[in-house]
C-alpha atoms as a printed R data frame, in Angstrom:
    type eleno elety resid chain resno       x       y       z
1   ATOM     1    CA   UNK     A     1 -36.046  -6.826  14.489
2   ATOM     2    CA   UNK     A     2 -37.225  -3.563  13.138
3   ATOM     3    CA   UNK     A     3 -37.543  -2.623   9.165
4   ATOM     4    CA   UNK     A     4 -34.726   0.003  10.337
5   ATOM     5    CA   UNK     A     5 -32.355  -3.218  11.069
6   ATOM     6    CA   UNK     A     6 -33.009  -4.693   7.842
7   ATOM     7    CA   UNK     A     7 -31.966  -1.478   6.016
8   ATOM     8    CA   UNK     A     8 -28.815  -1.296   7.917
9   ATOM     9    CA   UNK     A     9 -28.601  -5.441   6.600
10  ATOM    10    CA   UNK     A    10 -29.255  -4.779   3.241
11  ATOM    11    CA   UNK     A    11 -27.003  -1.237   3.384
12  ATOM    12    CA   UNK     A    12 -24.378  -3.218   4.604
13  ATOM    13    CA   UNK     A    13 -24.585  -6.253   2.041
14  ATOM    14    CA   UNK     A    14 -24.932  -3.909  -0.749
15  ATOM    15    CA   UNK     A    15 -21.128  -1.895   0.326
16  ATOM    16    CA   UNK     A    16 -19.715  -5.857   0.949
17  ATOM    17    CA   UNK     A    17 -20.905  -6.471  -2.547
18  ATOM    18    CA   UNK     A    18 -19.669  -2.906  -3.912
19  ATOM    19    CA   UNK     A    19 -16.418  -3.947  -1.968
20  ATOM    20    CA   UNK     A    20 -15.790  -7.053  -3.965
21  ATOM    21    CA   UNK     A    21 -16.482  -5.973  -7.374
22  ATOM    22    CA   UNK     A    22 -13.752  -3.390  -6.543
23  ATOM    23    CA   UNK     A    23 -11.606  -6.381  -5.397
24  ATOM    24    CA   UNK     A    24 -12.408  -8.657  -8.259
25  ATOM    25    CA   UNK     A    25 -11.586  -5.572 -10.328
26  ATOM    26    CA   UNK     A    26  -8.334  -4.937  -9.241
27  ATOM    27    CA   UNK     A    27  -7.412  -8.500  -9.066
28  ATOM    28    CA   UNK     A    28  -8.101  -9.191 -12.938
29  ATOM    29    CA   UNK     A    29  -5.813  -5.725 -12.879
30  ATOM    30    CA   UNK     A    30  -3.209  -7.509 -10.580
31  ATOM    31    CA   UNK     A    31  -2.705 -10.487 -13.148
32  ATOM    32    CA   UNK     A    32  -2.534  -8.396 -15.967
33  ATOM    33    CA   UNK     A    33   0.495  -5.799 -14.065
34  ATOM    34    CA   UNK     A    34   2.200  -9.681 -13.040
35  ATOM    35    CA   UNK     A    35   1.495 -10.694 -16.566
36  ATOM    36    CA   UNK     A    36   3.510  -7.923 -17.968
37  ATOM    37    CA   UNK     A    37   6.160  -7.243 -15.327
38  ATOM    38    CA   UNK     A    38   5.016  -3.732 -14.472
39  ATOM    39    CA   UNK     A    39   6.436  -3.782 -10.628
40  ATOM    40    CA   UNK     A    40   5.505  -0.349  -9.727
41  ATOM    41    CA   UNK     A    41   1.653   0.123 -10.973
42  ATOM    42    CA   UNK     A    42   1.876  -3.769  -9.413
43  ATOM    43    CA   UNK     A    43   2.916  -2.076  -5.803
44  ATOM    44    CA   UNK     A    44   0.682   1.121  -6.494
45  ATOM    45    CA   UNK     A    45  -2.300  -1.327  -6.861
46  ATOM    46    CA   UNK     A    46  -1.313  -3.513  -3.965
47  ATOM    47    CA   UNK     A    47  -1.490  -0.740  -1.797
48  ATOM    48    CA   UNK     A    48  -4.873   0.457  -2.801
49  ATOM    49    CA   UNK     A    49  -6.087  -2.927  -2.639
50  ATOM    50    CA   UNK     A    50  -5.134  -2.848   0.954
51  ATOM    51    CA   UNK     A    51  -7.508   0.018   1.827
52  ATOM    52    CA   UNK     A    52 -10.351  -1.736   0.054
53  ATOM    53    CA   UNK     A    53  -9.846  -4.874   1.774
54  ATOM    54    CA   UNK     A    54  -9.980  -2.543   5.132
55  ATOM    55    CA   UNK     A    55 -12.701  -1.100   4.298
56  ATOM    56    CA   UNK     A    56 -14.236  -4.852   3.500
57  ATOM    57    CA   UNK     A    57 -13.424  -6.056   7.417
58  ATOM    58    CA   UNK     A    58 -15.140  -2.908   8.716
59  ATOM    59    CA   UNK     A    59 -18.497  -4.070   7.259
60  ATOM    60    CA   UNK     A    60 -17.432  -7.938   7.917
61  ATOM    61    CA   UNK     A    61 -17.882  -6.669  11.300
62  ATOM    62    CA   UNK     A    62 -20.804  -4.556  11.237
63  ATOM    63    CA   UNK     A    63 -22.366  -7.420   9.666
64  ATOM    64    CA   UNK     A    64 -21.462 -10.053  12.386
65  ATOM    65    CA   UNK     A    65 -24.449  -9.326  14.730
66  ATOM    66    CA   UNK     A    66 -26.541 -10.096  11.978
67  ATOM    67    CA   UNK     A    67 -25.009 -13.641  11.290
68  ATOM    68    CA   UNK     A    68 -26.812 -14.933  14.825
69  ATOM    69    CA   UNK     A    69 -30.204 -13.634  13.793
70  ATOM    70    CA   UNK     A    70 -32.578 -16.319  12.323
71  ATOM    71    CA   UNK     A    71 -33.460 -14.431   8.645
72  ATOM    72    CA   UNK     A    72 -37.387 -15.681   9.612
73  ATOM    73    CA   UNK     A    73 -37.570 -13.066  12.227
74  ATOM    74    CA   UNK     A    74 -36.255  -9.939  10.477
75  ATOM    75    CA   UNK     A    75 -39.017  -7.378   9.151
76  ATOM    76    CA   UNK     A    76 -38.303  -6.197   5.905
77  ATOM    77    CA   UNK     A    77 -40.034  -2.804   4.027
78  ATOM    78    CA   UNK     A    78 -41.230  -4.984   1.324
79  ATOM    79    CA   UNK     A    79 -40.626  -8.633  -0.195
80  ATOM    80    CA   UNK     A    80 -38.459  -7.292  -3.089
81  ATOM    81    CA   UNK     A    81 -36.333  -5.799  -0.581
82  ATOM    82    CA   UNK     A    82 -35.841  -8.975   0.731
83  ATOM    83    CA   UNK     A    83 -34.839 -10.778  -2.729
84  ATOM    84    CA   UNK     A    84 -33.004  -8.204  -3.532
85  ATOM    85    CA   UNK     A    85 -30.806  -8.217  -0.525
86  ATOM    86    CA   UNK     A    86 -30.999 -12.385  -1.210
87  ATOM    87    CA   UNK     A    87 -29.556 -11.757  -4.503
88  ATOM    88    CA   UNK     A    88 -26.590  -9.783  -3.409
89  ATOM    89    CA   UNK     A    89 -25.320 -12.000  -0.590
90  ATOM    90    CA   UNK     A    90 -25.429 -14.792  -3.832
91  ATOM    91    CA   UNK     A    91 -23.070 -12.423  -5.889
92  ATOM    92    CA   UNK     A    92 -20.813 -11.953  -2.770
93  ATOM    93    CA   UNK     A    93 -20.350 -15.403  -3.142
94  ATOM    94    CA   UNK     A    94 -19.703 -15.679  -6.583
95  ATOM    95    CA   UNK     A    95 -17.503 -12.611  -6.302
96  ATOM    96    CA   UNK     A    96 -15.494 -14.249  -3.489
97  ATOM    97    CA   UNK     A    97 -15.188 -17.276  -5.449
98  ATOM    98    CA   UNK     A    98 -13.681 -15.450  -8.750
99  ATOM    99    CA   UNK     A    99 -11.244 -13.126  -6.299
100 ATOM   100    CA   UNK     A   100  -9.613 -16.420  -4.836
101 ATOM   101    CA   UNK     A   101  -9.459 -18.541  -8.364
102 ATOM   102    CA   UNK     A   102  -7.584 -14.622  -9.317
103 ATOM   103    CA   UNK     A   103  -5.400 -14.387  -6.386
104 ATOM   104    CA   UNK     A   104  -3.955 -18.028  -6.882
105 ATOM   105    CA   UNK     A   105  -3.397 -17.340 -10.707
106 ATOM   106    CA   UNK     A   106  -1.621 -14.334  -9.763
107 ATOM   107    CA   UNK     A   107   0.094 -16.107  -6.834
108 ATOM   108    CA   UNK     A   108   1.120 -19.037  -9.637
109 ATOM   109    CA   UNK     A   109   2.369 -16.428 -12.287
110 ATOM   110    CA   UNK     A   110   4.261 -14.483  -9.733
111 ATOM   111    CA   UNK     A   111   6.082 -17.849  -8.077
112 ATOM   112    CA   UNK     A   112   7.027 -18.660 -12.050
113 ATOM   113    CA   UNK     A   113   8.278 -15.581 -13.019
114 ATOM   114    CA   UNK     A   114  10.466 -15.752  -9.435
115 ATOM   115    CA   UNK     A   115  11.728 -18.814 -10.472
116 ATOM   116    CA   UNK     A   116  12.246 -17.733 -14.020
117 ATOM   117    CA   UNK     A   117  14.312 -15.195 -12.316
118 ATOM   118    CA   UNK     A   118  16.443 -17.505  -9.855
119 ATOM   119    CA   UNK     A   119  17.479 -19.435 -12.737
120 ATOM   120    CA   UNK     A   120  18.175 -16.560 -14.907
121 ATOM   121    CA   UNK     A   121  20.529 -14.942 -11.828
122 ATOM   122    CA   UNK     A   122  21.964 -18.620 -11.455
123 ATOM   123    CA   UNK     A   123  22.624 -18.655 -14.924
124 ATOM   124    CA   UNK     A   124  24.925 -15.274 -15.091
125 ATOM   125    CA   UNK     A   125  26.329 -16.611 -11.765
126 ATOM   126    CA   UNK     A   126  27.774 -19.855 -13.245
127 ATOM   127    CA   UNK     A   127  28.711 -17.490 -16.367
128 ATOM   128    CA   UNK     A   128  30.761 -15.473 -14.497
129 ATOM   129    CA   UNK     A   129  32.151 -18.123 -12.775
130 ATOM   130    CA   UNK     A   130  33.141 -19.810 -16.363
131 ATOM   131    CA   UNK     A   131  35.029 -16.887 -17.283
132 ATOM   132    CA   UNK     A   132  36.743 -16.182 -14.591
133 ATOM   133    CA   UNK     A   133  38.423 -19.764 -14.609
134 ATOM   134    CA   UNK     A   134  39.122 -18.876 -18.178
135 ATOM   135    CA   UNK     A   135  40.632 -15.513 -17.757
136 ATOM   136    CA   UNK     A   136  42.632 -17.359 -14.953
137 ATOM   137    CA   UNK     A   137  44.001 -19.908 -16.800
138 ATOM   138    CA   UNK     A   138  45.235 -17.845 -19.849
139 ATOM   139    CA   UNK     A   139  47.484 -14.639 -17.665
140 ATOM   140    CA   UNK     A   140  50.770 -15.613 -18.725
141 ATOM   141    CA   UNK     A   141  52.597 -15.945 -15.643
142 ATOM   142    CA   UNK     A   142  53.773 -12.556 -14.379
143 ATOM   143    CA   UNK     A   143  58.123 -11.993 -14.740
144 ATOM   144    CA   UNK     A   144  59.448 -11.786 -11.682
145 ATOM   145    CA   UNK     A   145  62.681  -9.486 -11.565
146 ATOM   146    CA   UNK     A   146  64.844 -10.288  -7.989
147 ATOM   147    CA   UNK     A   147  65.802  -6.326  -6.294
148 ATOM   148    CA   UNK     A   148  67.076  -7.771  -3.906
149 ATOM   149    CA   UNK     A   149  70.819  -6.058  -3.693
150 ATOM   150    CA   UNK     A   150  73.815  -8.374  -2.389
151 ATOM   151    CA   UNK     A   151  76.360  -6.321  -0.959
């Protein structure tokens, strides 16, 4: 493997790692739009998250001819390059990590507030109901006048 390989590596670890703090970003975003019920920056942010996590598989599979190497073998420009690129794949993981604890908060919060919502819509649903047996009961009975004609 050629120093030219591990510059590609360590290229490509550093956008995976620029990739996730974007993610992580947007997910502590996410929570906060779920938080406070704002639907449409909620969708907007979705959306854009989507072309982020695109971008993320691209390099997940530039990357994957590098997962079969054995790290001994590659030539690197200098040692600190080396530890450097080390310490990134570490905060991919950490970053990984914190985007999955945020996506099942925001998962949690948005299954409540659905729920919170079902039982709200139940709610006016049995109301309605309520009031229209009321209503019902209390219409005086309607007079009836007979046209028929006997002749």
């Amino acid at each position: 493997m050629t120093t030219l390989d591990t510059d590609l590596l360590a290229e490509l670890i550093r956008g995976r790692r620029d990739r996730l703090t974007t993610l992580r970003d947007m997910g502590r975003k996410q929570l906060d739009f779920v938080k406070a019920d704002q639907t449409t920056e909620l969708l907007d942010l979705l959306a854009a998250k989507q072309r982020v996590l695109v971008e993320l598989q691209g390099i997940e599979r530039q990357l994957a001819p590098f997962r079969d190497q054995d790290p001994d073998q590659r030539r690197w420009r200098t040692t600190d390059q080396r530890q450097e690129c080390a310490r990134q794949l570490d905060e991919c993981d950490t970053l990984l990590r914190e985007i999955v604890t945020r996506e099942k908060q925001s998962e949690r919060e948005l299954t409540r507030r659905r729920d919170d919502l079902a039982a709200q819509l139940q709610g006016m649903h049995l109301a309605g109901q309520a009031r229209g047996a009321y209503t019902a009961q209390s219409r005086p009975a309607a007079s009836r006048i007979d046209l028929t004609s006997e002749s």
